[in-house]
N, C-alpha and C positions, 0 to 999 in steps of 0.2 A: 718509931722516929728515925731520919735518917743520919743517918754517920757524915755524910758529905758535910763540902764546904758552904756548896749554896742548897739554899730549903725555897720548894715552890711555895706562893703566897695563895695563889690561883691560879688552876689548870684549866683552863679553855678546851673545849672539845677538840680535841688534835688526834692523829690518827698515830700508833705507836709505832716507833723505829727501830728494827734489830740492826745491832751490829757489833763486831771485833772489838775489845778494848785489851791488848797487849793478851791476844787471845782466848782471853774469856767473854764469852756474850752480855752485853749492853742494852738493855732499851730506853731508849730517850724520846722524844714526842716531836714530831714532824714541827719545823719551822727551829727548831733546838741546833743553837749553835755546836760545834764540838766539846767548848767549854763546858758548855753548860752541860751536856749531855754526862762526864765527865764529873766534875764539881757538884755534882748533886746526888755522885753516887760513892765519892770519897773526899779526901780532906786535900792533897795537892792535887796538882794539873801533870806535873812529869818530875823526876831530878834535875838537880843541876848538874849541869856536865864538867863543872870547874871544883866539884865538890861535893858533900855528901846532905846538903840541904835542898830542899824539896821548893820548888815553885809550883803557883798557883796564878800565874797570870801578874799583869800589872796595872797597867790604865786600860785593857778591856774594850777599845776601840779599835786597834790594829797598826799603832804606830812606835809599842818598845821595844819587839822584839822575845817579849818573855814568854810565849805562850806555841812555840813553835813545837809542833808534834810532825811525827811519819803516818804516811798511809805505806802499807804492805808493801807496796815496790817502790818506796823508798821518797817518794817526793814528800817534800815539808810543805805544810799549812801551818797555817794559822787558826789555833783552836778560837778564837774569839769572833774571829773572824767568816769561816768554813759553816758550813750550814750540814748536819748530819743528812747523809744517806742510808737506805736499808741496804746492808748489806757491808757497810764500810769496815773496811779493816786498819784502825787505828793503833799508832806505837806509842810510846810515850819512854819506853827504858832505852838504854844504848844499848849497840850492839857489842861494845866494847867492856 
């Protein structure tokens, strides 16, 4: 059973996607947002940066602001948003 926040209902034949998640290897399934990629394989989405509480996203369409992650050289996405690639190297802690 998985630990994550979100549980697949049905898997469609999709082609598997490795990738980086705050270093450790990921695989999530081709058309899989970062979120989801992410949320299915633990219980938050990143920290808060203002605190020691854990976010997991908010409304899920790309308009609160809560689900903002780094790629390796440093540009932010939107994990709800962002569509996983093979290969992607996702942050999710500070660097602070």
């Amino acid at each position: 059973m998985s630990l994550g926040q979100f549980h697949r209902v049905v898997t469609a034949r999709r082609r598997a996607v490795v990738l980086s998640l705050d270093g450790e290897p990921l695989t999530a399934l081709e058309g899989d947002t970062v979120m989801t990629a992410i949320l299915t394989h633990r219980r938050s989405l990143r920290s808060f940066e203002f605190g020691a509480e854990s976010r997991a996203g908010f409304c899920l369409m790309g308009a609160c602001q809560d689900c903002w992650v780094r790629t390796s050289d440093g540009q932010e996405v939107r994990a709800c948003s962002t569509l996983v690639e093979s290969g992607m190297h996702i942050r999710t802690k500070s660097d602070g």
